[in-house]
N, C-alpha and C positions, 0 to 999 in steps of 0.2 A: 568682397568682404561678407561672411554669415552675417544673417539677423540673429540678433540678438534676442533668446525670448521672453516674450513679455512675464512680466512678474504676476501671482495669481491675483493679489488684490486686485491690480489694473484690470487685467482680466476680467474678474468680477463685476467690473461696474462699465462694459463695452455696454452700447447700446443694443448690442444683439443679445444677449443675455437679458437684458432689461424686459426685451420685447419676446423673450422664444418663449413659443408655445409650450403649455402646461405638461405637453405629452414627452416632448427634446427635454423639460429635468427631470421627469420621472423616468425616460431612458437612465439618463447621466446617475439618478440615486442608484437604481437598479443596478447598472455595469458597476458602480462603487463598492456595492453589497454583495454583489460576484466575487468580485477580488477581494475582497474581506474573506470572504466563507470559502474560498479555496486555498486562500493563506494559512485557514485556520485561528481566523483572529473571530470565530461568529459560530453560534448554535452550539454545539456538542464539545468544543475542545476541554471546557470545565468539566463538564460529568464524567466523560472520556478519561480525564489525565488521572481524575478522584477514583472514578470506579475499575479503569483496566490496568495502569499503568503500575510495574512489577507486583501484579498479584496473580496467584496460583488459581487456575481452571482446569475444569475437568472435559477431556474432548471428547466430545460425543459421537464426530463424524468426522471422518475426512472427504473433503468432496474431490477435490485432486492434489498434486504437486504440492499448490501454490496457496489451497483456499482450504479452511478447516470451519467448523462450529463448536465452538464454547460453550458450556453450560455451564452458571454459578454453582457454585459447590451448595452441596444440600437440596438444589431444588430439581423440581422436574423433569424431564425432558420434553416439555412446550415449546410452541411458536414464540414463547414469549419468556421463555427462559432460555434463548438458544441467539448467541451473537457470533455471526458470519465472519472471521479474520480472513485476511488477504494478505500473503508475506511480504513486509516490506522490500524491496531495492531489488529483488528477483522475476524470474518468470520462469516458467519451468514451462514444457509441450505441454501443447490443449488436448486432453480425452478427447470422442466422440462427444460431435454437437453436430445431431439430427442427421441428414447428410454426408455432412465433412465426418471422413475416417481420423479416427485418433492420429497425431502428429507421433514422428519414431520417438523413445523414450519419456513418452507421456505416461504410460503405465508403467514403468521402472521408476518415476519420480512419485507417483501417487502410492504406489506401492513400498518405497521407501517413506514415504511421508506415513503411510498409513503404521507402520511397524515399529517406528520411533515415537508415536506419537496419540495414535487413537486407543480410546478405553483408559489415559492416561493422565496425569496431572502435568502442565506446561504453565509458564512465566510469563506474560505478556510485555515485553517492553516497546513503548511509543514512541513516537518522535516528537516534538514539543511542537514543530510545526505543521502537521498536519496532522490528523487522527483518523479520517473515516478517506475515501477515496469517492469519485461521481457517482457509485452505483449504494453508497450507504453502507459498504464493507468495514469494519475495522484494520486500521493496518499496524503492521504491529511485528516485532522479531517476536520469534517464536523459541522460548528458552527450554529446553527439554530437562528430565529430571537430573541429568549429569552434567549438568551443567553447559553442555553445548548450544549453541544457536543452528537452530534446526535450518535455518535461512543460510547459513554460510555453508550445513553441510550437504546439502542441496548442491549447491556452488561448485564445493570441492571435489565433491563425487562427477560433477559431469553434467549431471540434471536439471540443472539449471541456468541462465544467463543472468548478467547483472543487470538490472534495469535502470539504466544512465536518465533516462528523461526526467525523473525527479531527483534531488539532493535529499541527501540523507548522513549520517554522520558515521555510516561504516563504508562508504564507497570505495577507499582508499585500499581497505582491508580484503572485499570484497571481488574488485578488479586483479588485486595479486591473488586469489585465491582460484579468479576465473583462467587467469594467463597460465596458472602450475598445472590445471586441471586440462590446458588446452595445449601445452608442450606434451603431459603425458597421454595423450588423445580418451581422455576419458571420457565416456556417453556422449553425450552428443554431439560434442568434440573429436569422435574416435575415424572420421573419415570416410563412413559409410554411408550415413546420410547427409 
């Protein structure tokens, strides 16, 4: 027969808990505050949701496929007027990084990306559960002036995969988008690499 398990109050007041060192609950806050802030339930999702979520930027870079820099409209182009996006539910080949030669259709996606997109005005739409990704990125579909989502046309053309390891509320959209794109062997799809 399973145990059954114990209910949190009871829990609460085990003598081990009574007696664990200072350091085992400020583990236990810590890991709590982890999974808080990668839920998106801590730090940035208010300003996030106020400041990006469907309003029009102007892009100032493309760095590849997948990763763009935002400037607020009117200002600069600083360190400090410049916010990093990362396309939601996608992944597109990595350029060169140092060493490692560019992956095949890493520069056909960055250069699609770039042409659709850079010296341009784009949409930001978020996802309500998470906003920013582990490296501080904004993640974000990317809405191009004609109204397309620049993330699914990624997708469609070839250049991209769908990225399954997080949920997201276009994945449905997105997987049939990657299945048409991989019957018709398009980009990276196409059987050569």
């Amino acid at each position: 027969m399973p145990r059954r398990p114990i209910p949190l109050d009871r829990f609460l007041r085990t003598r081990y808990l009574r007696r664990a060192p200072i350091p085992v609950v400020i583990v236990l806050i810590l890991a709590a505050l982890i999974v808080a802030d990668r839920s998106g339930l801590l730090l940035e999702r208010g300003d996030d949701w106020s400041r990006f979520h469907r309003q029009t930027f102007f892009v100032h870079r493309v760095v590849d496929g997948d990763t763009l820099d935002i400037l607020t409209p009117g200002a600069a182009a600083t360190k400090e007027n410049l916010t990093r996006v990362r396309f939601w539910a996608i992944d597109t080949p990595e350029m060169t990084r140092g060493a490692q030669p560019a992956q095949p259709f890493a520069e056909e996606a960055t250069a699609m990306t770039r042409r659709l997109s850079e010296e341009r005005t784009v949409t930001i739409e978020l996802e309500s559960h998470s906003t920013r990704d582990r490296y501080g990125r904004l993640l974000a579909f990317i809405i191009l002036e004609d109204g397309r989502c620049l993330n699914a046309v990624l997708v469609e053309e070839g250049l991209a995969r769908v990225e399954r390891r997080f949920s997201h509320s276009r994945m449905e959209e997105y997987e049939t988008l990657e299945r048409e794109a991989k019957a018709r062997r398009r980009g990276i799809w196409g059987g050569g690499n």
